[in-house]
C-alpha angles and dihedrals in degrees: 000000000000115000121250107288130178102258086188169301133274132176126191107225128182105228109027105199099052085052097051094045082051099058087035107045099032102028093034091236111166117221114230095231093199093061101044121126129184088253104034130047114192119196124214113253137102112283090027119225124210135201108217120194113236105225124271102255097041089048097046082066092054120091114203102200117216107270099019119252108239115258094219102164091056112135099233142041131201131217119202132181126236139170097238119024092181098051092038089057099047086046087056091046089049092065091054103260127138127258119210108225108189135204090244086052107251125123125222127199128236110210115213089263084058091256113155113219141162135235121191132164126289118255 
């Protein structure tokens, strides 16, 4: 028996495809084609992550301020790993969303749903 491991991520996220062009385009995750619905997107990696659409009445009632205030008392946060963590993170200040700089010195991301993530260097 395998020990307990972490099978994967998924966030809700209001309007799918901007948030699937977000985590494609900025952070360089690859959609699995195979596995895509019209409301979930799941990304190759290992573990994978997955965008899932709320539904739509539910979704009608949420307001997504611009730029998105950051959902800090979330009760997750997400790493991801990037080739370059300096130029992602000015490519994700370029489109007008905020950057977290923190007293310790790191920066965390805010995604255009509000969802604070982290981005550090490949091994």
């Amino acid at each position: 028996r395998l020990p307990m491991h972490l099978f994967g991520a998924m966030v809700f996220v209001k309007d799918l495809p901007r948030m699937t062009s977000f985590y494609s385009d900025v952070l360089g995750l690859r959609p699995i084609e195979e596995t895509r619905r019209p409301d979930c997107v799941e990304f190759h990696g290992n573990p994978p992550f997955s965008l899932h659409a709320i539904p739509a009445g539910i979704a009608a009632g949420i307001s997504i301020d611009s730029p998105p205030r950051a959902r800090e008392q979330s009760a997750t946060k997400l790493t991801f790993v990037v080739d370059d963590v300096e130029a992602t993170l000015a490519s994700i200040e370029g489109m007008g969303l905020p950057l977290l700089r923190r007293p310790w010195g790191g920066v965390e991301a805010i995604d255009p749903e509000g969802n604070v993530f982290a981005v550090r260097p490949g091994m």
